[in-house]
ROTORLO-893858 format. One record per atom (N, C-alpha, C): y, z, x; atom name; residue in one letter; chain; residue number from 0. Coordinates in pm, whole numbers, plus 50000, padded with zeros to 5 digits. Last residue first. Example, Ala and Ser with C-alpha at 12.3 -4.5 7.8 and 13.67 -1.06 7.14 Angstrom:
residues 2
R      Y      Z      X  atom  res  chain    n
R  49775  50708  51285     N    s      A    1
R  49894  50714  51367    CA    s      A    1
R  50003  50787  51290     C    s      A    1
R  49431  50780  51319     N    a      A    0
R  49550  50780  51230    CA    a      A    0
R  49670  50780  51320     C    a      A    0
//
This chain:
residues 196
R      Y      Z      X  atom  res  chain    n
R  16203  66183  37066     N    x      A  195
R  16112  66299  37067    CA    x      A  195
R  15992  66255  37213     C    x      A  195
R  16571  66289  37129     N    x      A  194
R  16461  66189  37149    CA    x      A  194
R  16318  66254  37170     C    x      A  194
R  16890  66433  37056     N    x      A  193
R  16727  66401  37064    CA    x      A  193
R  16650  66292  37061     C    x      A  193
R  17189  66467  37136     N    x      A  192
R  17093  66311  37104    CA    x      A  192
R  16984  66322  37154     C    x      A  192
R  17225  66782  37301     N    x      A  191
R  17206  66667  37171    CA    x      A  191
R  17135  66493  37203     C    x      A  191
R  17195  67131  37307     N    x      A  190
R  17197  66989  37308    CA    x      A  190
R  17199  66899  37233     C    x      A  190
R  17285  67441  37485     N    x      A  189
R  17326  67303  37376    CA    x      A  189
R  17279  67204  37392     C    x      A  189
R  17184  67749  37482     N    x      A  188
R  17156  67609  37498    CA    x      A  188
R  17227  67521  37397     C    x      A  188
R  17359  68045  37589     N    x      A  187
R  17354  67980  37469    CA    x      A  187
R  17278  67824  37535     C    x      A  187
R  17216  68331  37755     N    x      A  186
R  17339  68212  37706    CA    x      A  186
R  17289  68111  37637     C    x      A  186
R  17185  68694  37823     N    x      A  185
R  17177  68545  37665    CA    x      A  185
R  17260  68446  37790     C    x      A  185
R  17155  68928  37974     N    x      A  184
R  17129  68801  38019    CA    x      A  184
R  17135  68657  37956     C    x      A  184
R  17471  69091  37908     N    x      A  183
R  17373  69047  37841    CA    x      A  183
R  17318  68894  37903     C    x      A  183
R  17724  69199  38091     N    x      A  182
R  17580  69276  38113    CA    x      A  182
R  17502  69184  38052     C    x      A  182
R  17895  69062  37856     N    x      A  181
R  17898  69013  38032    CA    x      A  181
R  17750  69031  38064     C    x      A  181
R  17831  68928  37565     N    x      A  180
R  17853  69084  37626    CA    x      A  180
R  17801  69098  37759     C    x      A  180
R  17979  68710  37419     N    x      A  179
R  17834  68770  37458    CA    x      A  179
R  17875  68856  37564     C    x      A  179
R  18246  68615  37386     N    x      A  178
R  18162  68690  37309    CA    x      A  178
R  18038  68748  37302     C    x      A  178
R  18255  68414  37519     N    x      A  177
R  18349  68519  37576    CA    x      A  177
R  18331  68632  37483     C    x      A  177
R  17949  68241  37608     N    x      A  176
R  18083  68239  37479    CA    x      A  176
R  18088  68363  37599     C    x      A  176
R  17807  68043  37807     N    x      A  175
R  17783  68199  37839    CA    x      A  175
R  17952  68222  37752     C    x      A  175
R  17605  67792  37796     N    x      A  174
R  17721  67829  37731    CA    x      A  174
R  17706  67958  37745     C    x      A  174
R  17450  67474  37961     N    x      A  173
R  17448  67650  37880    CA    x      A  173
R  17569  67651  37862     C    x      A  173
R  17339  67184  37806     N    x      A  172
R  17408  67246  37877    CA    x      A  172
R  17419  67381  37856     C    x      A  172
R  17182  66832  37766     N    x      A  171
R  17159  66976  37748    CA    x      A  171
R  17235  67066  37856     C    x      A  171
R  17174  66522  37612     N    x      A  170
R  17215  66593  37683    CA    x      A  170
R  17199  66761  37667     C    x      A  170
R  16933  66425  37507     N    x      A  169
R  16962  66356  37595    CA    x      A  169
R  17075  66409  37694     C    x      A  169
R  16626  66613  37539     N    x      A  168
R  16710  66596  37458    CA    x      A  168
R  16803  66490  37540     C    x      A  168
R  16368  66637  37589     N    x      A  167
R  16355  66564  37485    CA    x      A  167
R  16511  66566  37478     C    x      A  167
R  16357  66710  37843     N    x      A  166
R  16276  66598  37870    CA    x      A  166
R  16314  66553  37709     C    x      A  166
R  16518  66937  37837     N    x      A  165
R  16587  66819  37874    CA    x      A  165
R  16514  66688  37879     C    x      A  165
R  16358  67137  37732     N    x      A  164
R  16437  67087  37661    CA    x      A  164
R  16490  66961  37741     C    x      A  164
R  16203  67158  38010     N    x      A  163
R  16132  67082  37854    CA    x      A  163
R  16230  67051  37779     C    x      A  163
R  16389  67272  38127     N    x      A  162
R  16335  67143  38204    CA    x      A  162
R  16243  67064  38050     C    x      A  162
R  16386  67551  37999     N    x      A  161
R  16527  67434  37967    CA    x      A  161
R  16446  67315  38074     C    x      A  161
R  16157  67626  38033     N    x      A  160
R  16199  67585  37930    CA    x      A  160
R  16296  67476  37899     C    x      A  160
R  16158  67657  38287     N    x      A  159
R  16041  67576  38260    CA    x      A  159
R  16073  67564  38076     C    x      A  159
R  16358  67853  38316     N    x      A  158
R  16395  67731  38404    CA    x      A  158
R  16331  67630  38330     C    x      A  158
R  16268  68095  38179     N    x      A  157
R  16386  68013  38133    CA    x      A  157
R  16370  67859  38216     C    x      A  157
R  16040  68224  38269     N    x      A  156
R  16007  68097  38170    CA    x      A  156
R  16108  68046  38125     C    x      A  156
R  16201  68541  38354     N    x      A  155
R  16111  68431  38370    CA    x      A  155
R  16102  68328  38252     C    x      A  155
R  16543  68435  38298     N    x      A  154
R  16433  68531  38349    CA    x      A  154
R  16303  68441  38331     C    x      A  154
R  16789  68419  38034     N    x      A  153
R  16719  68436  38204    CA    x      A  153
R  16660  68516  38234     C    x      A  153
R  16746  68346  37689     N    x      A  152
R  16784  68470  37769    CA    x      A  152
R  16740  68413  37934     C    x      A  152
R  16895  68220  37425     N    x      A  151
R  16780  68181  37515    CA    x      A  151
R  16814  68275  37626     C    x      A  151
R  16993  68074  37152     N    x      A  150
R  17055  68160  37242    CA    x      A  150
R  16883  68128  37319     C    x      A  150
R  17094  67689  37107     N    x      A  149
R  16951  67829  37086    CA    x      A  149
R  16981  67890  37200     C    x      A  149
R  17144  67436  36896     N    x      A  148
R  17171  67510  36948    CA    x      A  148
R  17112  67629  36959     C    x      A  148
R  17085  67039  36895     N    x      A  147
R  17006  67189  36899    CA    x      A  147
R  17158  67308  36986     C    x      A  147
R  17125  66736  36684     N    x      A  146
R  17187  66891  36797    CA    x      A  146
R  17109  66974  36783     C    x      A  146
R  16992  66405  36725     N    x      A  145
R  17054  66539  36626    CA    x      A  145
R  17069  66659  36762     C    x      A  145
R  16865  66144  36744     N    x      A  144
R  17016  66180  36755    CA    x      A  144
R  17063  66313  36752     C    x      A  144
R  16597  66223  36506     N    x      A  143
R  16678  66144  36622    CA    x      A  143
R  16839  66126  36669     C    x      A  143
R  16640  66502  36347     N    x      A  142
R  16615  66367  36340    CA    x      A  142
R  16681  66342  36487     C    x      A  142
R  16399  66773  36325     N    x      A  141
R  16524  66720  36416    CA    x      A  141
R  16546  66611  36367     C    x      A  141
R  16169  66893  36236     N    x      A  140
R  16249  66860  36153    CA    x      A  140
R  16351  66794  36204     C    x      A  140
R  15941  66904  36503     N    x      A  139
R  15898  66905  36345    CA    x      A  139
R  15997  66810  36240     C    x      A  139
R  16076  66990  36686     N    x      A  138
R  15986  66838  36745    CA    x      A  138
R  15924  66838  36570     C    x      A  138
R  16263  67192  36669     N    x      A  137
R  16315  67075  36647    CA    x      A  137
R  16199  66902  36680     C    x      A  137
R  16039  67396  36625     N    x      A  136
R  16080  67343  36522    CA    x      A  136
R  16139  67213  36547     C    x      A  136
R  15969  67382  36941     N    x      A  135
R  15909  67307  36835    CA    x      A  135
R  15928  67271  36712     C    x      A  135
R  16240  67547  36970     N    x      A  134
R  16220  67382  37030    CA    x      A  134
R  16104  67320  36958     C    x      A  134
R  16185  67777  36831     N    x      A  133
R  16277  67693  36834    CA    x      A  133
R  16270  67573  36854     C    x      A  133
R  15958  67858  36981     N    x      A  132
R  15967  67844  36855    CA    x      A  132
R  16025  67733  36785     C    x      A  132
R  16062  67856  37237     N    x      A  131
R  15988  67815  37236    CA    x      A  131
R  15976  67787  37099     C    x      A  131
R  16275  68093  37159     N    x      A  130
R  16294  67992  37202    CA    x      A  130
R  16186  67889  37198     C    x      A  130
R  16036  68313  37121     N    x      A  129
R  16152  68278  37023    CA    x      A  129
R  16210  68154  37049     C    x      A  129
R  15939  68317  37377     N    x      A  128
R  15868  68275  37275    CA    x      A  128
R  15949  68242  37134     C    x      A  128
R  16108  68476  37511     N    x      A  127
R  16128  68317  37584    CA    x      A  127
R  15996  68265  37427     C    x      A  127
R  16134  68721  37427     N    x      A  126
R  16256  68589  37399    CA    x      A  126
R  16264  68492  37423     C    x      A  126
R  15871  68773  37490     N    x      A  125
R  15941  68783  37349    CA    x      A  125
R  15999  68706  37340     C    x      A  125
R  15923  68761  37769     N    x      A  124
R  15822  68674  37679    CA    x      A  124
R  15826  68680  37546     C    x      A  124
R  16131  68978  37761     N    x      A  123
R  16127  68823  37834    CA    x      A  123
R  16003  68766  37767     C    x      A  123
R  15986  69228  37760     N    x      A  122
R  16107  69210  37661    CA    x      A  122
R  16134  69027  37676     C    x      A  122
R  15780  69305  37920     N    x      A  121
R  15721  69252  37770    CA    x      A  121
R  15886  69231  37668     C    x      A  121
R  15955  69294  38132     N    x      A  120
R  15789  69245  38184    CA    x      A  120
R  15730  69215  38013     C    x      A  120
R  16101  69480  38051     N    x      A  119
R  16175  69365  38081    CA    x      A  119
R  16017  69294  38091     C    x      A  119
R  16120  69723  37813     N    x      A  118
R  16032  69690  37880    CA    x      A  118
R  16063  69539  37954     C    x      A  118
R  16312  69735  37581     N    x      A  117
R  16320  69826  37705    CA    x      A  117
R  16221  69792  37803     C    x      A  117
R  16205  69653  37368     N    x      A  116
R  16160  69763  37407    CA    x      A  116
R  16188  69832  37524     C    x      A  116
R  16395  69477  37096     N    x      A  115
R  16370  69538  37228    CA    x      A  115
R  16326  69622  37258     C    x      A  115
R  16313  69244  36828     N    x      A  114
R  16359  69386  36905    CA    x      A  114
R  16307  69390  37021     C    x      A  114
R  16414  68930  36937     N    x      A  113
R  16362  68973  36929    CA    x      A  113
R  16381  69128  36931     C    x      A  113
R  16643  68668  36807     N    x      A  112
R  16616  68767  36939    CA    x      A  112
R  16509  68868  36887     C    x      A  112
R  16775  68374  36719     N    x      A  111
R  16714  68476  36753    CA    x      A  111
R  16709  68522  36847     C    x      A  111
R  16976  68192  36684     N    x      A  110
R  17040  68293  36755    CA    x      A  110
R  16957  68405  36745     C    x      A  110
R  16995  67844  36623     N    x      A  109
R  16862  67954  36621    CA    x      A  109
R  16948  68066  36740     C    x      A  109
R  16984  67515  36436     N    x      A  108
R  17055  67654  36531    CA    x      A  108
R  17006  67755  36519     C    x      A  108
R  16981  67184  36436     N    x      A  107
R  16900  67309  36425    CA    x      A  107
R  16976  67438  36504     C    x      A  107
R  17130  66933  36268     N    x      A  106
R  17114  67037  36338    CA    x      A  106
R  17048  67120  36360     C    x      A  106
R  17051  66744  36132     N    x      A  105
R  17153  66712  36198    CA    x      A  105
R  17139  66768  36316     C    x      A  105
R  16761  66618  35932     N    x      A  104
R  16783  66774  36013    CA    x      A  104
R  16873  66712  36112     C    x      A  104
R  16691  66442  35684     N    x      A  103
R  16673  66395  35783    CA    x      A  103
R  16772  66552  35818     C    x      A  103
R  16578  66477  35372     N    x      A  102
R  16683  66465  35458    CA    x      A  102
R  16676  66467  35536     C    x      A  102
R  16381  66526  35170     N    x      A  101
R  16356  66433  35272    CA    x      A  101
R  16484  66361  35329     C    x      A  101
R  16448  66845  35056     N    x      A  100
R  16426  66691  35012    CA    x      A  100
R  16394  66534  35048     C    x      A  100
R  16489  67064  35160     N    x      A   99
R  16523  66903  35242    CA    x      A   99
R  16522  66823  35156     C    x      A   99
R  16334  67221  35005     N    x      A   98
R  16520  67224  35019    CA    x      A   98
R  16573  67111  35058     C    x      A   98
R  16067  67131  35068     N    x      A   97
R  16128  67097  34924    CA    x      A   97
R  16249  67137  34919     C    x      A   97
R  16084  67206  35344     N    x      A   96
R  16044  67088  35321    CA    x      A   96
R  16100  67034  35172     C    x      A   96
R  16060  67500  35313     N    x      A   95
R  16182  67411  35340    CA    x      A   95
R  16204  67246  35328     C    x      A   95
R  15834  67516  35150     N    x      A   94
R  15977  67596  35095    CA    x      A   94
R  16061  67471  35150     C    x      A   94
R  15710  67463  35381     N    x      A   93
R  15661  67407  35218    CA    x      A   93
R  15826  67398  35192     C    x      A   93
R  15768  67658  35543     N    x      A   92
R  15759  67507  35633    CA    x      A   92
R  15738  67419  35479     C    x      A   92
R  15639  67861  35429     N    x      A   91
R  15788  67887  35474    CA    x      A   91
R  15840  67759  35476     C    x      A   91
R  15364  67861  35417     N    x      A   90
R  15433  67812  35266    CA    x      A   90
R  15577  67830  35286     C    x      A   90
R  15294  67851  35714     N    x      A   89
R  15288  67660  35621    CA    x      A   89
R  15369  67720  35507     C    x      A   89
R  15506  67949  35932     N    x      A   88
R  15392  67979  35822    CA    x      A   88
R  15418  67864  35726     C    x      A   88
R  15658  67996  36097     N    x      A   87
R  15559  67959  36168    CA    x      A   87
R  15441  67932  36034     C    x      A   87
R  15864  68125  35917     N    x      A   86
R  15932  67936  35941    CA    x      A   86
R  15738  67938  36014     C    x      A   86
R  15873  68346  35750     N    x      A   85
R  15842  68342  35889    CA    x      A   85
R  15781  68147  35889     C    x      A   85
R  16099  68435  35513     N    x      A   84
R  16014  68396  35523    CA    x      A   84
R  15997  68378  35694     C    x      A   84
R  16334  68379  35246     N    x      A   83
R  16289  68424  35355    CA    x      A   83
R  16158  68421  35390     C    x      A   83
R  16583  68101  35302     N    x      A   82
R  16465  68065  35266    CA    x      A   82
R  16418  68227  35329     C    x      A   82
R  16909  68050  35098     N    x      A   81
R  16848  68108  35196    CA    x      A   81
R  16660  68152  35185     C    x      A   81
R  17164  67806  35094     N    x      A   80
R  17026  67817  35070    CA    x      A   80
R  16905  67916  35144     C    x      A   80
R  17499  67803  35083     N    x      A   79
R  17410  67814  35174    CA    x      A   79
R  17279  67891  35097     C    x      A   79
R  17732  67815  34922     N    x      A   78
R  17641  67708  34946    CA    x      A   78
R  17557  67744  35064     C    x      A   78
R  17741  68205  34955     N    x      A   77
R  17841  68052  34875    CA    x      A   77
R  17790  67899  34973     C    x      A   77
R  17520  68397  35039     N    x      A   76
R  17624  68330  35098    CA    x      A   76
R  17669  68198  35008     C    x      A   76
R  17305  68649  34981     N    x      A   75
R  17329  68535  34948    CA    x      A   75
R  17488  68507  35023     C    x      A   75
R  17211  68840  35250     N    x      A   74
R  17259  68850  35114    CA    x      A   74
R  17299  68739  35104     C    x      A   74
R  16863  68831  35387     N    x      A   73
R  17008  68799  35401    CA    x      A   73
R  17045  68813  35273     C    x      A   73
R  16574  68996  35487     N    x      A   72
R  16678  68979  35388    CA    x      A   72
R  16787  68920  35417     C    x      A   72
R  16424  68830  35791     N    x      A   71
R  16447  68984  35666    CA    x      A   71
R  16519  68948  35577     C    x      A   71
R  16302  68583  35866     N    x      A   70
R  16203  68706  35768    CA    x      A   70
R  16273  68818  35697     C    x      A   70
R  16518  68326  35741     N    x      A   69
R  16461  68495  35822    CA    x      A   69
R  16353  68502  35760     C    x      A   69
R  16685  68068  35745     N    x      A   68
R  16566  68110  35705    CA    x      A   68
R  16575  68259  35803     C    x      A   68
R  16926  67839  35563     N    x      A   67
R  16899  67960  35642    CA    x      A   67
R  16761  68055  35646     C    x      A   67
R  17044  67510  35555     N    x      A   66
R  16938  67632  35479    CA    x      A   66
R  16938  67698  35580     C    x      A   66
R  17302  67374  35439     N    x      A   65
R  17309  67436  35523    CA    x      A   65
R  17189  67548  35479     C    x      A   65
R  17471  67046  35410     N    x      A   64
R  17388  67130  35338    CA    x      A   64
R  17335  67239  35447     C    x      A   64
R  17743  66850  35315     N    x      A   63
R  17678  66932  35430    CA    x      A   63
R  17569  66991  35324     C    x      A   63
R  17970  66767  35114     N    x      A   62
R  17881  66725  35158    CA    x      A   62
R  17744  66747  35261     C    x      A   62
R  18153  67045  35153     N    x      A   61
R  18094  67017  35034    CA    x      A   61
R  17969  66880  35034     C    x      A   61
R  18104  67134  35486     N    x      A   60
R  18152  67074  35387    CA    x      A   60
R  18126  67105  35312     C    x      A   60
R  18022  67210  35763     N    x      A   59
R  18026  67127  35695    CA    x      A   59
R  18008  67056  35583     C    x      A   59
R  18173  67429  35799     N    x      A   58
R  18230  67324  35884    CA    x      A   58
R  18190  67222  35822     C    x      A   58
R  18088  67633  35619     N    x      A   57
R  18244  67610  35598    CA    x      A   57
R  18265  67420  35675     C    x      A   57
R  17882  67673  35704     N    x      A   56
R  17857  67639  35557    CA    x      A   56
R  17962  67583  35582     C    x      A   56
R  17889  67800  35968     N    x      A   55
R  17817  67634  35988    CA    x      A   55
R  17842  67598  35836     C    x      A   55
R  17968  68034  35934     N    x      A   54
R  18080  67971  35947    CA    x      A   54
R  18034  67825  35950     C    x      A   54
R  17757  68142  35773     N    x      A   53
R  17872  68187  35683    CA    x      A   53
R  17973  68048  35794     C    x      A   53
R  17554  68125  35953     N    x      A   52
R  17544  68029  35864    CA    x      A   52
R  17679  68024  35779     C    x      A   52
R  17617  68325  36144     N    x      A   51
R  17623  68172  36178    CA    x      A   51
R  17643  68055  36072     C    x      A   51
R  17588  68537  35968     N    x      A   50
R  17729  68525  36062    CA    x      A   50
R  17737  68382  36116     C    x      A   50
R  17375  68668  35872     N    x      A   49
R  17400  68525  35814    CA    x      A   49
R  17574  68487  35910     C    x      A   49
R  17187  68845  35964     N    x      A   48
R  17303  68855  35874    CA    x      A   48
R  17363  68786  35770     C    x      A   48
R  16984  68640  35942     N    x      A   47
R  17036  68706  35935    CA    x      A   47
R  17075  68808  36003     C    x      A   47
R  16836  68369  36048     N    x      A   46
R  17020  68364  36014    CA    x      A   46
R  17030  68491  36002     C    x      A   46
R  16654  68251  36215     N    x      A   45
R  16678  68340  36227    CA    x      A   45
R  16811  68393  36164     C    x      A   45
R  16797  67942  36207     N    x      A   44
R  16671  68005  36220    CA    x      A   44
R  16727  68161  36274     C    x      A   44
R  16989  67695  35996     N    x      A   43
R  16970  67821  36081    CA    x      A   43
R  16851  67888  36113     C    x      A   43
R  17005  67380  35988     N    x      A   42
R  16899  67437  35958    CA    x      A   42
R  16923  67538  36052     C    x      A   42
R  17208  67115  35821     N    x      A   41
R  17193  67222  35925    CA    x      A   41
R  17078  67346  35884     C    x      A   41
R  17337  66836  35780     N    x      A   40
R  17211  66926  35717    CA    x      A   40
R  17192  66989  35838     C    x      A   40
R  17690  66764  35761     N    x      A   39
R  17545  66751  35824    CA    x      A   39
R  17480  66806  35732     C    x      A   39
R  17941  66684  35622     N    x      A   38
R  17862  66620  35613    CA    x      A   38
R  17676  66640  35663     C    x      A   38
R  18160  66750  35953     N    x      A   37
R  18122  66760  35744    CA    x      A   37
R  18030  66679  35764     C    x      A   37
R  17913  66899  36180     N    x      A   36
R  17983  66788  36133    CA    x      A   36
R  18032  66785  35993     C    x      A   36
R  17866  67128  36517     N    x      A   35
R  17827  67079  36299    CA    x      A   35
R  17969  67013  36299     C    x      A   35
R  17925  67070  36754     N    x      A   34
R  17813  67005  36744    CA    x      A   34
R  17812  66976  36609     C    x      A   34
R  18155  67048  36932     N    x      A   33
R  18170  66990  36794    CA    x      A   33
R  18049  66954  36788     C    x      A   33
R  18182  67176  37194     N    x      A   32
R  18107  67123  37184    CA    x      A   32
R  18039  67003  37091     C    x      A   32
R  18415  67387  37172     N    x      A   31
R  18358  67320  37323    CA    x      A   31
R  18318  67212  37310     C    x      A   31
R  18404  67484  36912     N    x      A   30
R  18548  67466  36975    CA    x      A   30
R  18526  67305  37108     C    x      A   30
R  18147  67542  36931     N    x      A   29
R  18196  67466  36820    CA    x      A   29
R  18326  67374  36887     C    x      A   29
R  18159  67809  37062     N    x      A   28
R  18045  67686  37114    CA    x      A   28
R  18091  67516  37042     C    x      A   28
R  18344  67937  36930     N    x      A   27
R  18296  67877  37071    CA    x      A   27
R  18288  67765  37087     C    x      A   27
R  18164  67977  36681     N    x      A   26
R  18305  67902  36668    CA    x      A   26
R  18308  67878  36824     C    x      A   26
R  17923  68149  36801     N    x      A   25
R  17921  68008  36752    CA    x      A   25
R  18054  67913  36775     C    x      A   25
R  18036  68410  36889     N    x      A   24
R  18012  68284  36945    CA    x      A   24
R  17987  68106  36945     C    x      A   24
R  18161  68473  36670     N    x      A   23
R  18261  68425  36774    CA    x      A   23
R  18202  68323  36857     C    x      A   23
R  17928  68538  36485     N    x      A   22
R  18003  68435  36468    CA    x      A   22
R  18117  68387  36603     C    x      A   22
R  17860  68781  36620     N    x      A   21
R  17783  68683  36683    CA    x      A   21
R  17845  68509  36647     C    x      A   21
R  17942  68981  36475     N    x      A   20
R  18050  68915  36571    CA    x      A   20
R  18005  68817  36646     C    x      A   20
R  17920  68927  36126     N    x      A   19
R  17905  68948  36230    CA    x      A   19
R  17974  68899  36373     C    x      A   19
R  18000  68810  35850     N    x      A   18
R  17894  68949  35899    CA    x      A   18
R  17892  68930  36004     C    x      A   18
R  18393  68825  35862     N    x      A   17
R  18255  68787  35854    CA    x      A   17
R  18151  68893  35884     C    x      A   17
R  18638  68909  35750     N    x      A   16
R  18540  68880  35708    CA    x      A   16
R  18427  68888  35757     C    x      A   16
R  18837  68973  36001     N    x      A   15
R  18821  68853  35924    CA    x      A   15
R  18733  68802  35803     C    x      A   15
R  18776  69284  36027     N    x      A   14
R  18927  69231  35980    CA    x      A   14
R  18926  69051  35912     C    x      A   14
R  18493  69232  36131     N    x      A   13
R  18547  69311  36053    CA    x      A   13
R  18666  69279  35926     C    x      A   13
R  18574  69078  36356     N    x      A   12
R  18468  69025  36293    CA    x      A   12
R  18498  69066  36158     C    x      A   12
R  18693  69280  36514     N    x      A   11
R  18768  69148  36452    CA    x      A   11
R  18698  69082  36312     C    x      A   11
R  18565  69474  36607     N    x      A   10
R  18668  69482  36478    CA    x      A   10
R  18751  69401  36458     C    x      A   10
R  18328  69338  36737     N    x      A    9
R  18327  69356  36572    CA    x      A    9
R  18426  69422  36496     C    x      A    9
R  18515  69257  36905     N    x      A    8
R  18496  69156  36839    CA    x      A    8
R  18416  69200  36687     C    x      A    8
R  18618  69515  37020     N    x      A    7
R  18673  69390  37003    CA    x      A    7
R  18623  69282  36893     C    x      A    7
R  18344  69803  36972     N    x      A    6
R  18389  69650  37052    CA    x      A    6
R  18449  69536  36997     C    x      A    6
R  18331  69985  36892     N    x      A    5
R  18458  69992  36948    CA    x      A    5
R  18457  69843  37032     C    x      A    5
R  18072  70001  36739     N    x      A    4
R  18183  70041  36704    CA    x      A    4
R  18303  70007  36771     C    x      A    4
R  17937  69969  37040     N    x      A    3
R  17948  69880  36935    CA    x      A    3
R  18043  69871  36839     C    x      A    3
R  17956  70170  37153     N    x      A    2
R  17987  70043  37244    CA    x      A    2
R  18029  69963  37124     C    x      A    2
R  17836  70371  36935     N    x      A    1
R  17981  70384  36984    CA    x      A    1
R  18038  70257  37070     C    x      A    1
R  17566  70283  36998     N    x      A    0
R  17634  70265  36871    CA    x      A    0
R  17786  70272  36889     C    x      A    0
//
């Protein structure tokens, strides 16, 4: 708790607003990569706090649309649509389906993680199943052309993941932001111009 308290970025995070310092990473990735567009439909997974969705609302636009789904609570956020609910479950996949309206999905971004047990042998299949998640959502809602972004941890089932992501996407690259915490095995997947 004290690491945390005293780390840089959540007393930036802090001082700027936002919920969280996980936003640094995004803007990053953003900076690098210009994946959200004015104008997109962006679909957060796992949003809360909502630190991703608070800065993906801003990028794009008053034309953009930006739904956020958890299972836990998020506090409402200024244009951003928040679904809660477990996305693996048909009346979550309903929900969103009637936010869409039959908009075609720019983006998908997903900064889940799973709690931790301290157990690396049952902490890694957690996170590599979160990911996994992920990538099927985008074989559900993605449109052709569109961006994926998804933290994703090393270790086992990373390699055999990102080799699947690359069979659908056209380009795919990691991202280790200056905001993920050195020690932390995360880095970020990017890709784009899907093809299913």
């Amino acid at each position: 708790m004290q690491r945390h308290l005293s780390d840089a970025y959540v007393k930036s995070a802090r001082q700027a607003g936002y919920r969280s310092r996980a936003t640094y990473k995004l803007l990053e990735i953003q900076e690098k990569d210009r994946l959200i567009r004015p104008g997109d439909v962006v679909v957060d997974l796992g949003a809360a706090p909502g630190g991703w969705s608070q800065v993906a609302s801003e990028l794009v636009g008053p034309a953009g649309r930006l739904i956020a789904l958890d299972v836990l609570p998020m506090d409402p956020l200024p244009k951003v649509l928040t679904i809660q609910g477990d996305f693996r479950e048909a009346a979550t996949l309903r929900s969103l389906e009637l936010a869409l309206d039959g908009s075609p999905v720019d983006l998908v971004m997903s900064d889940m993680a799973p709690n931790i047990s301290g157990v690396a042998a049952v902490d890694q299949p957690r996170r590599m199943y979160l990911s996994e998640l992920a990538l099927d959502f985008c074989a559900q809602q993605l449109r052709p052309g569109g961006n994926f972004v998804c933290k994703v941890f090393h270790g086992e089932g990373f390699d055999a993941w990102m080799r699947q992501v690359k069979s659908c996407f056209g380009r795919a690259v990691t991202r280790k932001p200056k905001a993920s915490r050195a020690n932390s095995r995360e880095v970020y997947l990017v890709a784009g111009n899907y093809h299913s």
